[in-house]
SELOLUM-747234 format. One record per residue: x, y, z of N, C-alpha, C in turn; residue in three letters. Coordinates in steps of 0.05 Angstrom, whole numbers. Layout:
      npx      npy      npz     capx     capy     capz      cpx      cpy      cpz   resn
        X        Y        Z        X        Y        Z        X        Y        Z    ALA
...
END
This chain:
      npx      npy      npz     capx     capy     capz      cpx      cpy      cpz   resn
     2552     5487      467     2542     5479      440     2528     5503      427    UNK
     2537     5508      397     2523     5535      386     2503     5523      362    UNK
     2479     5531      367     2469     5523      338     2467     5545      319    UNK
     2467     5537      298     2478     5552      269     2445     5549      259    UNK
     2441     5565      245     2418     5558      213     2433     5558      202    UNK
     2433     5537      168     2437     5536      144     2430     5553      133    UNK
     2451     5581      122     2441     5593      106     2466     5603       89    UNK
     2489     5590       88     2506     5603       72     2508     5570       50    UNK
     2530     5574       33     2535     5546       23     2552     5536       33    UNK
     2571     5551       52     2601     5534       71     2575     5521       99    UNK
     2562     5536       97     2542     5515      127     2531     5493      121    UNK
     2521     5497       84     2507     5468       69     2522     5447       68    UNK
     2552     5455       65     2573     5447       59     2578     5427       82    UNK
     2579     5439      106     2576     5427      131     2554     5414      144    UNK
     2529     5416      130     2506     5403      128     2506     5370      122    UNK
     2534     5358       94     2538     5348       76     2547     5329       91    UNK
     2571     5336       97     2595     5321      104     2602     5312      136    UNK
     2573     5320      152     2573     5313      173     2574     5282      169    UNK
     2553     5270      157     2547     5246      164     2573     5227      154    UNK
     2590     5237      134     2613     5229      119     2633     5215      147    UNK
     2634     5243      160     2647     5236      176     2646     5209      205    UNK
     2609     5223      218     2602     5207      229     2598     5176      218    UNK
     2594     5168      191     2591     5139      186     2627     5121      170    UNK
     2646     5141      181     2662     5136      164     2672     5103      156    UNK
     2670     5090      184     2673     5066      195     2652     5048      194    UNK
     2621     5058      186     2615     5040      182     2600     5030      159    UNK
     2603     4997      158     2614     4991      130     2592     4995      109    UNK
     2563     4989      123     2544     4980      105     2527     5006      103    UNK
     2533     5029      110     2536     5064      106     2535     5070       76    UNK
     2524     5072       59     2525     5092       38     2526     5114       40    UNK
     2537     5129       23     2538     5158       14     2508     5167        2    UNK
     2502     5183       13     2474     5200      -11     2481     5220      -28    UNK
     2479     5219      -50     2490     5235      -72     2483     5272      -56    UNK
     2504     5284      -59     2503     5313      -49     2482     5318      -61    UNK
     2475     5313      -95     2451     5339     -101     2425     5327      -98    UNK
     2422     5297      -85     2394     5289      -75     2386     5307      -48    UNK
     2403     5311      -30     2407     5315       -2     2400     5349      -16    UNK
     2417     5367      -25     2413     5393      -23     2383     5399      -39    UNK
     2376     5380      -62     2349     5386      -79     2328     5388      -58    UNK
     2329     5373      -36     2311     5378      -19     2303     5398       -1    UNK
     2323     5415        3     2326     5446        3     2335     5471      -10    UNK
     2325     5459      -31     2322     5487      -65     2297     5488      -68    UNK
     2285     5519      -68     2266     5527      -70     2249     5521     -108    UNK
     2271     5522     -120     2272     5518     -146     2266     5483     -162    UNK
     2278     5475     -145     2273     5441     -141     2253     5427     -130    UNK
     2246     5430     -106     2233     5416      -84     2198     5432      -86    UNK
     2181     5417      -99     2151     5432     -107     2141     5443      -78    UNK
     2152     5420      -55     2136     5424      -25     2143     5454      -20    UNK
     2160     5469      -28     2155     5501      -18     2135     5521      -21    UNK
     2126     5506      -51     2101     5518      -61     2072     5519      -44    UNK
     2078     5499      -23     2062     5497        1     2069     5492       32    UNK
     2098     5505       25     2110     5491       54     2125     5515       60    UNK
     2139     5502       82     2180     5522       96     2184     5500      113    UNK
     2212     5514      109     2237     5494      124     2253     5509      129    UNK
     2272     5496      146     2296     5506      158     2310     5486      176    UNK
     2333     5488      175     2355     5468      178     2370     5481      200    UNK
     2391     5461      214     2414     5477      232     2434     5454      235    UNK
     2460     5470      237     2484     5445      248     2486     5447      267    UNK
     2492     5439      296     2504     5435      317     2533     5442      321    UNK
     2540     5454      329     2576     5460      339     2577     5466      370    UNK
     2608     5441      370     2609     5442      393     2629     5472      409    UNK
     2642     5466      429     2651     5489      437     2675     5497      425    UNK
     2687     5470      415     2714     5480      394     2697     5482      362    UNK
     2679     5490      355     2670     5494      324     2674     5471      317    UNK
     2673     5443      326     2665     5419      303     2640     5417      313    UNK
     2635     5406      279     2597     5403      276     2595     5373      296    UNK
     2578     5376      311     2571     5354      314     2544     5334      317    UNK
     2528     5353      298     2500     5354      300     2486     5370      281    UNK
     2460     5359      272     2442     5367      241     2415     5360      241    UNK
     2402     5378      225     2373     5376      235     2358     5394      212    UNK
     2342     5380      211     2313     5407      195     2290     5405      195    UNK
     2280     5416      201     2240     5418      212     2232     5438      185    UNK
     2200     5427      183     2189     5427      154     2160     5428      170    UNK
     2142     5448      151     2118     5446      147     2113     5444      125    UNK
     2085     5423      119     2073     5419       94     2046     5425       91    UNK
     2042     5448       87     2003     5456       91     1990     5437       82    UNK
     2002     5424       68     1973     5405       61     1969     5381       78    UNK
     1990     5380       84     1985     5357      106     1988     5360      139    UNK
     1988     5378      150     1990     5395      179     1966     5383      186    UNK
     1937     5376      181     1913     5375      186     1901     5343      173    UNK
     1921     5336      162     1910     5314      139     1912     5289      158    UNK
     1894     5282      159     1892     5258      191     1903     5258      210    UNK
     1906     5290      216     1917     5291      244     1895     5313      262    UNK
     1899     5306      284     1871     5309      310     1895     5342      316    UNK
     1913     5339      312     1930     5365      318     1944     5382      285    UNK
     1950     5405      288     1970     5408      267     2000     5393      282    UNK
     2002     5387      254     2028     5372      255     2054     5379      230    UNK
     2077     5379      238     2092     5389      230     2121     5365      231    UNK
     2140     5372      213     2155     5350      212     2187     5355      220    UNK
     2208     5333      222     2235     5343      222     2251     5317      216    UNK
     2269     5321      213     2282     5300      197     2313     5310      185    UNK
     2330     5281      174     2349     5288      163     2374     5294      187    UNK
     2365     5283      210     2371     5284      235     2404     5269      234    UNK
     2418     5280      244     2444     5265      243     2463     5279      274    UNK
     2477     5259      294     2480     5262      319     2510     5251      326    UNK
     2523     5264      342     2547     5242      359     2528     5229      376    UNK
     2551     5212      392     2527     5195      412     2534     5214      438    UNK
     2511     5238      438     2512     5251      460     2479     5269      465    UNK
     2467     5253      479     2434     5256      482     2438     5290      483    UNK
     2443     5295      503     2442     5328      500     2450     5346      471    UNK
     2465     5337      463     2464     5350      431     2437     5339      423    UNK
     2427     5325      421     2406     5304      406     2382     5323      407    UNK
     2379     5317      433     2360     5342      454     2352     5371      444    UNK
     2379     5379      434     2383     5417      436     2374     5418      402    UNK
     2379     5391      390     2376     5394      362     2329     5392      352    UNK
     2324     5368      372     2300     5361      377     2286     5380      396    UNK
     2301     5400      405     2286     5426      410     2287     5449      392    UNK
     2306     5449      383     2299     5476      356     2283     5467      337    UNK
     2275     5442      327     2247     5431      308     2219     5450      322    UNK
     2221     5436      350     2201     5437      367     2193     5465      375    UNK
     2213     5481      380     2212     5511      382     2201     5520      349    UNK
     2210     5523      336     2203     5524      309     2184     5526      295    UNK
     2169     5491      307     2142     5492      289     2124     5496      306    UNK
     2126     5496      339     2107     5512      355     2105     5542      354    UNK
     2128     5550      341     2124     5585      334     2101     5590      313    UNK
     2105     5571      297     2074     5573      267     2060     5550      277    UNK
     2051     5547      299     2029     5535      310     2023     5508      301    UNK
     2049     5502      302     2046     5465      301     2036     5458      332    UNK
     2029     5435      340     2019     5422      358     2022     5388      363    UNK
     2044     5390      346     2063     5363      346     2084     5356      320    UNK
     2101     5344      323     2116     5336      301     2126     5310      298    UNK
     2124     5300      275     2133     5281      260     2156     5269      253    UNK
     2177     5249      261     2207     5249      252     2216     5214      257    UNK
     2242     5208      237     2247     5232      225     2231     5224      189    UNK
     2226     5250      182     2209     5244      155     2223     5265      141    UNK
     2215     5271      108     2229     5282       91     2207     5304       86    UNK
     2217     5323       71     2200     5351       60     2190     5346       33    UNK
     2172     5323       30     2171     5323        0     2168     5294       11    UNK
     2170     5278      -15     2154     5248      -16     2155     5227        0    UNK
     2141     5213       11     2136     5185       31     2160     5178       24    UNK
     2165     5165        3     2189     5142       -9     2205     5154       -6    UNK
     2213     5176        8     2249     5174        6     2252     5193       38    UNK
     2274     5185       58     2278     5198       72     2267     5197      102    UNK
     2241     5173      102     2226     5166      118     2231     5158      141    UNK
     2231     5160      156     2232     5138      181     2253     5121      196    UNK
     2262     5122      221     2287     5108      225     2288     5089      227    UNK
     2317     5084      222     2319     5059      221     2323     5041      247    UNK
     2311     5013      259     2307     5010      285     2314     4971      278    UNK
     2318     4964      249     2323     4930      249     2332     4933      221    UNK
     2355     4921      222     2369     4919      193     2391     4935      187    UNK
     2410     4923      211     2430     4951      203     2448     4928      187    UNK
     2448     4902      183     2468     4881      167     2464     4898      137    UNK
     2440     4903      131     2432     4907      105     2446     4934       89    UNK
     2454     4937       67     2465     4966       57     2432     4982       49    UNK
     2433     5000       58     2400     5024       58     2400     5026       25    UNK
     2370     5018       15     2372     5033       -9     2366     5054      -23    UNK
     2370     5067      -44     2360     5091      -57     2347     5111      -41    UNK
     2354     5129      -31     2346     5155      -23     2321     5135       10    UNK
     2334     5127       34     2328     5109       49     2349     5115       63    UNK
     2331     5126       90     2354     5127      113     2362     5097      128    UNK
     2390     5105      133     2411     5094      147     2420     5109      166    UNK
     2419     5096      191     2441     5114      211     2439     5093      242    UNK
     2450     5109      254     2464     5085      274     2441     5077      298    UNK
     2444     5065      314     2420     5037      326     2413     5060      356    UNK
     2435     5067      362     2427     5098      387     2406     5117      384    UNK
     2405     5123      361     2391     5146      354     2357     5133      365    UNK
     2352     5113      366     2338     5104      369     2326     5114      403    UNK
     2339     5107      421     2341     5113      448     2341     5147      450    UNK
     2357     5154      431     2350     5185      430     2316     5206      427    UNK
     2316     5188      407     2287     5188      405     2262     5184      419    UNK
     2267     5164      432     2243     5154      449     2249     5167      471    UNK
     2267     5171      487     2286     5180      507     2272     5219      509    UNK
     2265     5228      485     2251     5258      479     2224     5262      482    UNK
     2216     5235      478     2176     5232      483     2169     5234      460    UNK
     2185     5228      437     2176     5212      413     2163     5180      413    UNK
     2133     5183      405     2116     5154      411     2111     5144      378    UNK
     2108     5119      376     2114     5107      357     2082     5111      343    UNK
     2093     5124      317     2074     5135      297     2055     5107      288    UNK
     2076     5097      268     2078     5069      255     2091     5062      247    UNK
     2090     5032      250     2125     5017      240     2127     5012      202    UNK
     2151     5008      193     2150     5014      163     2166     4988      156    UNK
     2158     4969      140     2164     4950      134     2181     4940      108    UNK
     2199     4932      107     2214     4931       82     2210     4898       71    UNK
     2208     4887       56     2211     4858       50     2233     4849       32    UNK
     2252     4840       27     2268     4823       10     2263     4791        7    UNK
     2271     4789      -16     2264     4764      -22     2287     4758      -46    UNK
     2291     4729      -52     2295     4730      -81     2284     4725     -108    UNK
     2293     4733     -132     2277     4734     -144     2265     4709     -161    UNK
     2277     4691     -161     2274     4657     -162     2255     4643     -150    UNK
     2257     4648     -122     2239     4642     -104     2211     4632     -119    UNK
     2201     4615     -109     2169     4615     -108     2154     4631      -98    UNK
     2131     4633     -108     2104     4653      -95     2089     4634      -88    UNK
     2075     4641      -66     2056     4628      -55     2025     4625      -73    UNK
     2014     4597      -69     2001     4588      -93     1979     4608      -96    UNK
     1975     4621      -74     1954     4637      -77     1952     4659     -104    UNK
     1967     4673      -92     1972     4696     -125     1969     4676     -157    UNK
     1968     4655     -156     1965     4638     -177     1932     4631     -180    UNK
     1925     4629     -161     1904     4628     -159     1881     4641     -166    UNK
     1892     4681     -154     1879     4704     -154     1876     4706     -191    UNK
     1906     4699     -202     1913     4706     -233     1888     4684     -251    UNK
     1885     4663     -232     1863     4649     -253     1834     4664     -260    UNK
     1829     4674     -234     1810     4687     -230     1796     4697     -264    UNK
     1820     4724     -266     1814     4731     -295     1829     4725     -319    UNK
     1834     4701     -316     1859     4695     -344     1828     4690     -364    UNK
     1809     4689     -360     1787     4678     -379     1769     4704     -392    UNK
     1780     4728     -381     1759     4745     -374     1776     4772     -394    UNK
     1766     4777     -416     1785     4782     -440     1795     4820     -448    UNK
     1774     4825     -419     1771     4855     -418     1802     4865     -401    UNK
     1806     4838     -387     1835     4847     -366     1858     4831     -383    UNK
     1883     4858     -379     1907     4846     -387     1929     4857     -367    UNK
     1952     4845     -363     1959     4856     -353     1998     4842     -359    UNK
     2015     4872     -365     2039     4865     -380     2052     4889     -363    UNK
     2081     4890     -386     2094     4904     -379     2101     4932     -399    UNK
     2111     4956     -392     2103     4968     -410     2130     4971     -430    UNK
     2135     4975     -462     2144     4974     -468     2163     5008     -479    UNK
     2187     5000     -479     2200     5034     -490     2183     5050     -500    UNK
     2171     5041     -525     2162     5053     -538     2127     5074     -539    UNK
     2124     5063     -511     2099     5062     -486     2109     5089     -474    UNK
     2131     5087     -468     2139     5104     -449     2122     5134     -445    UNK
     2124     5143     -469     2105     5169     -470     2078     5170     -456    UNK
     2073     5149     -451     2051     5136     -440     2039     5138     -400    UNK
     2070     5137     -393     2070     5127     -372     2062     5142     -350    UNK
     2068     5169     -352     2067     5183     -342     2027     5192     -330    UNK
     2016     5188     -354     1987     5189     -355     1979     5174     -336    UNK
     1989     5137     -343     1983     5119     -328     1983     5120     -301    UNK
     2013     5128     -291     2017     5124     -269     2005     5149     -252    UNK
     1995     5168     -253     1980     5182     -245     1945     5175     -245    UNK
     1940     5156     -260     1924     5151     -265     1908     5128     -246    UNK
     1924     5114     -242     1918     5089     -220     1927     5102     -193    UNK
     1954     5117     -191     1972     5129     -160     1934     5143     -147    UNK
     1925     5168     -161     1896     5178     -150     1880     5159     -152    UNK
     1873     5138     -161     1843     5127     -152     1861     5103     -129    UNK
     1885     5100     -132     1889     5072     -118     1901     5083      -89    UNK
     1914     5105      -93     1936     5117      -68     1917     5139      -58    UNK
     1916     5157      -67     1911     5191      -59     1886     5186      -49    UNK
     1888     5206      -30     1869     5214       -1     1868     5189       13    UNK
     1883     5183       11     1887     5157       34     1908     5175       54    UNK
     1906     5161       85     1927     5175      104     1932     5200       94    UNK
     1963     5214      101     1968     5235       81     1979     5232       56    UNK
     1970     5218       36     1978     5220       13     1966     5238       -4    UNK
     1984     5250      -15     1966     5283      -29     1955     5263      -69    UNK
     1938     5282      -76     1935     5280     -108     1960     5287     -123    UNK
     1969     5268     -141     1984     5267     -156     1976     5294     -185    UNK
     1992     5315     -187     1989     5326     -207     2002     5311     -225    UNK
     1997     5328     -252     2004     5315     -284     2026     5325     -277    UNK
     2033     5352     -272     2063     5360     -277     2086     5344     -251    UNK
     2070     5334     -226     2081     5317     -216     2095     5290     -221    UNK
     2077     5280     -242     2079     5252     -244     2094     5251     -271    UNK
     2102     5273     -291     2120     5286     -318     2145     5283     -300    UNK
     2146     5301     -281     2174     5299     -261     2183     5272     -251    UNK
     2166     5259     -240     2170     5228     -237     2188     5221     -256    UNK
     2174     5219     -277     2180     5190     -301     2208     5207     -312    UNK
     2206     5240     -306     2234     5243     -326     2256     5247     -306    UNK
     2255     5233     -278     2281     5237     -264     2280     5200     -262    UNK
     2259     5188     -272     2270     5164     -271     2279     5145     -308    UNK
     2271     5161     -312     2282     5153     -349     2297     5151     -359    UNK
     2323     5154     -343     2352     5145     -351     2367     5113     -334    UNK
     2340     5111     -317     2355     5084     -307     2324     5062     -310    UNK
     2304     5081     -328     2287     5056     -324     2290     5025     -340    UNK
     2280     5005     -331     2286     4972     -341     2248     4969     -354    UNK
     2256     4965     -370     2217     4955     -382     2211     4942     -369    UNK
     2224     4919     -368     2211     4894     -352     2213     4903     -319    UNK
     2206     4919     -311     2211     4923     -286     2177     4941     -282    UNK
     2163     4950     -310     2145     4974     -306     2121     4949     -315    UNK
     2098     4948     -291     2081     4937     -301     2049     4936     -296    UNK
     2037     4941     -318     2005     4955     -312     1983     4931     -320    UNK
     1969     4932     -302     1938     4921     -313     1921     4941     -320    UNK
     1906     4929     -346     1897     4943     -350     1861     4936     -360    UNK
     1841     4941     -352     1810     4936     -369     1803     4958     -391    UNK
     1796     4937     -407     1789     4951     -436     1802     4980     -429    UNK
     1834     4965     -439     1848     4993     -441     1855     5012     -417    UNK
     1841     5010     -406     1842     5034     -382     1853     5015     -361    UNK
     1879     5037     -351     1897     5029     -329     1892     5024     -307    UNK
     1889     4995     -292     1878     5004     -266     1892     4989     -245    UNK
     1914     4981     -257     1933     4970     -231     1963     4978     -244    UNK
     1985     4980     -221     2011     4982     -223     2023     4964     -209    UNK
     2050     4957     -208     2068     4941     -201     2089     4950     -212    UNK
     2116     4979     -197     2128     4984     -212     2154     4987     -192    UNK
     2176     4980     -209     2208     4972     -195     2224     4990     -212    UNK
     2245     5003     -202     2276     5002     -201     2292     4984     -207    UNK
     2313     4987     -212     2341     4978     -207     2356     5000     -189    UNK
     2361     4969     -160     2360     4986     -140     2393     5005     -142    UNK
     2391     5026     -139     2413     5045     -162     2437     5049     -126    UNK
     2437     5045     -112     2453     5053      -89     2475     5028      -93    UNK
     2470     5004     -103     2487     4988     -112     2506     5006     -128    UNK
     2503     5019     -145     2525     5036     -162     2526     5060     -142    UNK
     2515     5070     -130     2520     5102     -122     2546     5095      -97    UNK
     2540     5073      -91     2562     5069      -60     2587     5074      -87    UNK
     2591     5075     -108     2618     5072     -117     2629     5102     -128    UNK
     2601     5116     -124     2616     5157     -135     2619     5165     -108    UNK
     2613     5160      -88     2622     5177      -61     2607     5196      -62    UNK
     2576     5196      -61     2554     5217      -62     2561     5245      -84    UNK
     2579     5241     -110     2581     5261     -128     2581     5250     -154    UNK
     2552     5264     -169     2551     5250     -190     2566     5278     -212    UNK
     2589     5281     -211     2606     5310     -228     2614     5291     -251    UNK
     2635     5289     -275     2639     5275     -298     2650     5255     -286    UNK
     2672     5263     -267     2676     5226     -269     2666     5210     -243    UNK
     2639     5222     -236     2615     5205     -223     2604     5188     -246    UNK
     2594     5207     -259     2582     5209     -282     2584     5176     -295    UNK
     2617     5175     -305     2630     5163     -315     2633     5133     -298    UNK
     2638     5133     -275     2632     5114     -254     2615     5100     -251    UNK
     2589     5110     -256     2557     5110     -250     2557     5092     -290    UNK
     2566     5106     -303     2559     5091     -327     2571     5056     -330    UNK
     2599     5056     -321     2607     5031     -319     2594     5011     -308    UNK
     2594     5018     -287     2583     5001     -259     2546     4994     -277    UNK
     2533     5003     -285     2506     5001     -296     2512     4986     -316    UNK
     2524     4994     -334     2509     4982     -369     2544     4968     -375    UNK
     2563     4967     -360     2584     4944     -366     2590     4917     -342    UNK
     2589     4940     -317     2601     4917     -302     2568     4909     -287    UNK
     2555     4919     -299     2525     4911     -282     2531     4899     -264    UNK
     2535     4921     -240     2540     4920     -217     2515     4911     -200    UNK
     2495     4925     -214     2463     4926     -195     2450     4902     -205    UNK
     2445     4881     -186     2432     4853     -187     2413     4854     -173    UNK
     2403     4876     -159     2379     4879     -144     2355     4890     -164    UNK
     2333     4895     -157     2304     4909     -160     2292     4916     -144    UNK
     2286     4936     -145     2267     4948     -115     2239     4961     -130    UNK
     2228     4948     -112     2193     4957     -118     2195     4982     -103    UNK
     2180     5010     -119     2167     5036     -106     2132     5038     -107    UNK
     2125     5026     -130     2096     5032     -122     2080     4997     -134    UNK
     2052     5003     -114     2037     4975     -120     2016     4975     -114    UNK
     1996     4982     -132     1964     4980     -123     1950     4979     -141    UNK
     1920     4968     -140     1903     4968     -151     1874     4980     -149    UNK
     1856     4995     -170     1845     5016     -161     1825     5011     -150    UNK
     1804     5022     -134     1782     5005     -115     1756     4983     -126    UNK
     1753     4996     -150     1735     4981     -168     1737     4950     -180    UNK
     1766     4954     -168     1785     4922     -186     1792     4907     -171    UNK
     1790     4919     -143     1803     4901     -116     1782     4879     -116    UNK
     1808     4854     -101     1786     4834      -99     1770     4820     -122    UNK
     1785     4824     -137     1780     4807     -162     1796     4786     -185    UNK
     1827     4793     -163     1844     4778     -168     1861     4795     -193    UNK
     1868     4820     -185     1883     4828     -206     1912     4844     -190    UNK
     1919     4845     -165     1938     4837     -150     1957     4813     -164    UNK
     1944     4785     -158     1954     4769     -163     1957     4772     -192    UNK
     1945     4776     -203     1946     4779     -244     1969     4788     -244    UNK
     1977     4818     -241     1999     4831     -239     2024     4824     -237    UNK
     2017     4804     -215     2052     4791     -197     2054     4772     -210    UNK
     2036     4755     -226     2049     4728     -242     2056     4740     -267    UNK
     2048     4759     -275     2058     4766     -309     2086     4778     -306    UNK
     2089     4791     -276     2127     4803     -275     2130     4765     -266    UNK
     2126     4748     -259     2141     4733     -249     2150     4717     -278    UNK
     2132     4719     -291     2135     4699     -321     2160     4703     -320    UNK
     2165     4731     -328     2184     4745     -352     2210     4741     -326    UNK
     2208     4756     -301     2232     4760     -290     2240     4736     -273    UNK
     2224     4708     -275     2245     4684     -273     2245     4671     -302    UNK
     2228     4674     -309     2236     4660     -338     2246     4663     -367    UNK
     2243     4689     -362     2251     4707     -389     2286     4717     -387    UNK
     2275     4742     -374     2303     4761     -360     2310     4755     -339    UNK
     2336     4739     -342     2350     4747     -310     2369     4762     -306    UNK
     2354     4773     -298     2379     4798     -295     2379     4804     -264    UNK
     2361     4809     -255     2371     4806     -228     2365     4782     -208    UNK
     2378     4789     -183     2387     4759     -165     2360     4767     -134    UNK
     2361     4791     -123     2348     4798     -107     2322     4816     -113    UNK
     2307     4818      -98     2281     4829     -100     2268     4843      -74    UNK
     2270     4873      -81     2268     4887      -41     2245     4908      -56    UNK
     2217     4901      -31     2199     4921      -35     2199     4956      -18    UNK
     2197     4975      -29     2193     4990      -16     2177     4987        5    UNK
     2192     5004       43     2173     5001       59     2137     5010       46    UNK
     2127     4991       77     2097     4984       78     2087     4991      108    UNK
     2071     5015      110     2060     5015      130     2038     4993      142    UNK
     2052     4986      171     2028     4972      189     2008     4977      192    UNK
     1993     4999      181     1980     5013      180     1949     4999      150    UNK
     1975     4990      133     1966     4982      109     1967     4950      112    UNK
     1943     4934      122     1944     4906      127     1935     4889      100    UNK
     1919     4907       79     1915     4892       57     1943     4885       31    UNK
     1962     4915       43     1985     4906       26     2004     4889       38    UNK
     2004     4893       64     2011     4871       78     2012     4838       66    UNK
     1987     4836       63     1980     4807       64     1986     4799       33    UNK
     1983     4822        8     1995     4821      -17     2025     4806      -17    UNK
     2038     4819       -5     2071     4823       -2     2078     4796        6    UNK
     2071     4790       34     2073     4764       48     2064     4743       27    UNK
     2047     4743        9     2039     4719       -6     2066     4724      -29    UNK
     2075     4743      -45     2095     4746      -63     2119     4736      -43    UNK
     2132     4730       -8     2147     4722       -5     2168     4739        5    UNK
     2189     4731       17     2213     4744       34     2219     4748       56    UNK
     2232     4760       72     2233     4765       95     2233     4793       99    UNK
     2227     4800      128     2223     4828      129     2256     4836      131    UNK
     2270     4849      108     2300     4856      124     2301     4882      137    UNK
     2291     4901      135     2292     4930      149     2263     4934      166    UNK
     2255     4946      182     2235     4955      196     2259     4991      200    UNK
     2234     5015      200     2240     5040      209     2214     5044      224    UNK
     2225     5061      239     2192     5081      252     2185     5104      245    UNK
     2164     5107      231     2152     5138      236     2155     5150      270    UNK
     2166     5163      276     2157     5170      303     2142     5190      307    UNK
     2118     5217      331     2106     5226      330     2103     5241      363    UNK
     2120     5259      356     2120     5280      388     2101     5295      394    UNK
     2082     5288      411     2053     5316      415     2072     5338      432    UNK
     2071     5360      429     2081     5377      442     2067     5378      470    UNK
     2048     5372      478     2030     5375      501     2026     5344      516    UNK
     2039     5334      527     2040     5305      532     2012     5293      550    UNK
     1997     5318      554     1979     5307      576     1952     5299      552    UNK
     1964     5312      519     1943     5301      494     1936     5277      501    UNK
     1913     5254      483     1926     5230      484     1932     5226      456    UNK
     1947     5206      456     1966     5204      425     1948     5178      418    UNK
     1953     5176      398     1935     5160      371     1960     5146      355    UNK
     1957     5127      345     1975     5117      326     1963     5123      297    UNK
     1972     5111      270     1972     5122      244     1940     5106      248    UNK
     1916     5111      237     1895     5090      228     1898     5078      208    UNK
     1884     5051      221     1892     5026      193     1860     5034      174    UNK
     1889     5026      150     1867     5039      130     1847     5012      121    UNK
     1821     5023      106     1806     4998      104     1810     4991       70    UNK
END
């Protein structure tokens, strides 16, 4: 077996089309659009360089087919960020079912980030944001993976643990539908302040839009950041957000509380977009393009919604504006708009027991579970799992 670095575009190329091959058969397999997969290694694209490195490799066997892929990543800002060691990441991991390739691939990470003084690594995780790329998948392979959300086969699993990868934290997915009842509680929480004339809480409208970007940076730092490793949301971060999601956003899908004016909760969804992408074959060129337009705004293909973010900021917790939130999308999206049929939250760390218990009251079943996993290079360390946050 020869390992390669990625460094030409015929090796990216082969970077690509490994998994094409490996998932060809199976059914509930999506394609990931080529230029999601390569943006993640453009220096020009991907902000984490600005504080990071990476590097990638294929696997070849002794006749030159690939049969194996990999890339290990440092992120300075988070090497130290609740971790008792530097820690370092890899991911994007793709294998035949043959442990020793698996192995040779989960040692060039390991060689790698112990050369710049890592002292454990992370996998498999992405170079750049929580929400996409995270964690394997270990329950839910009936399910099709959504939006930028690994998929891959139930072995890899055994590969993993099988290396002295120990379980970080488990990542929780919920589906539900969107009809469904909510548990009376969130009804309850919403009475709380239906009287109380300083809190409102809606959805935001087009014409808002300009807006959003402020907001959602605005609640993400007091409600998310410096929590675990979640970094501070810049302005020019959260501008990038809203304008790679502005061509598929749904209003009624974007929704803020707010006191006297000022933003202090989110509840914000998608249209879960892998429903249309399984139909371009991971290339959005003109007649992706063209594909991608049908399937959306004629044959509205996408009957799902997927929640990406949900919190409220510390000052507001516990006062029933959780629940506020979830009955004003419930008004509109069983009674108003139906437009969609299903309803899937972005994973939830076990880690996170108060969103936990949010989620479970809105309803569903858990359909996917992944694992963070977490290799100490020094096994005689003792290992720690993620801390539950308070």
């Amino acid at each position: 077996m020869t390992l390669v670095e990625v460094t030409t575009p015929a090796l990216a190329r082969q970077f690509l089309l490994l998994p094409v091959r490996l998932y060809q058969h199976a059914p509930n397999w999506i394609r990931p659009l080529d230029a999601d997969v390569e943006s993640v290694f453009d220096r020009e694209k991907n902000k984490t360089f600005r504080h990071g490195q990476c590097i990638r490799w294929i696997l070849n066997d002794t006749a030159g087919v690939t049969i194996g892929r990999v890339a290990a990543f440092i992120n300075d800002k988070n090497v130290l960020k609740g971790n008792k060691q530097p820690t370092g990441g890899m991911g994007f991991f793709e294998c035949v079912q043959d442990q020793a390739a698996a192995f040779r691939l989960f040692d060039a990470c390991r060689d790698w980030l112990a050369e710049r003084g890592m002292q454990a690594m992370d996998g498999p995780i992405n170079f750049g944001n929580r929400d996409r790329w995270w964690g394997l998948l270990v329950e839910g392979f009936q399910y099709e993976p959504n939006y930028q959300t690994n998929y891959n086969f139930p072995y890899y699993q055994q590969f993993f643990e099988a290396y002295g990868f120990q379980l970080y934290f488990n990542q929780l997915t919920y589906l539900r539908k969107v009809k469904d009842p909510l548990h009376p509680r969130l009804a309850e929480k919403s009475e709380l302040l239906s009287h109380d004339p300083d809190y409102s809480f809606r959805y935001l409208k087009k014409s808002e839009f300009h807006l959003l970007a402020g907001y959602l940076r605005s609640v993400y730092n007091r409600a998310w950041a410096n929590r675990a490793e979640n970094p501070e949301l810049s302005q020019a971060q959260a501008d990038q957000i809203v304008k790679q999601m502005k061509p598929i956003l749904d209003e009624r899908l974007i929704y803020f509380g707010f006191y006297k004016d000022d933003p202090i909760a989110f509840f914000i969804s998608l249209p879960e977009l892998n429903q249309i992408f399984k139909h371009v074959n991971g290339k959005m060129n003109w007649w992706g393009k063209i594909k991608f337009a049908y399937h959306l705004f004629i044959a509205k293909t996408n009957t799902k919604a997927f929640g990406i973010l949900f919190g409220v900021v510390p000052e507001h917790q516990g006062k029933g504006a959780d629940g506020a939130i979830i009955m004003a999308a419930r008004k509109v999206l069983q009674d108003e708009y139906k437009r969609y049929e299903d309803y899937e939250m972005n994973w939830i760390g076990d880690f996170n027991p108060k969103m936990i218990n949010v989620v479970e009251q809105v309803g569903g079943i858990i359909s996917k579970k992944h694992i963070t996993y977490r290799k100490l290079f020094d096994p005689s360390q003792p290992f720690e799992r993620h801390p539950i946050l308070k």
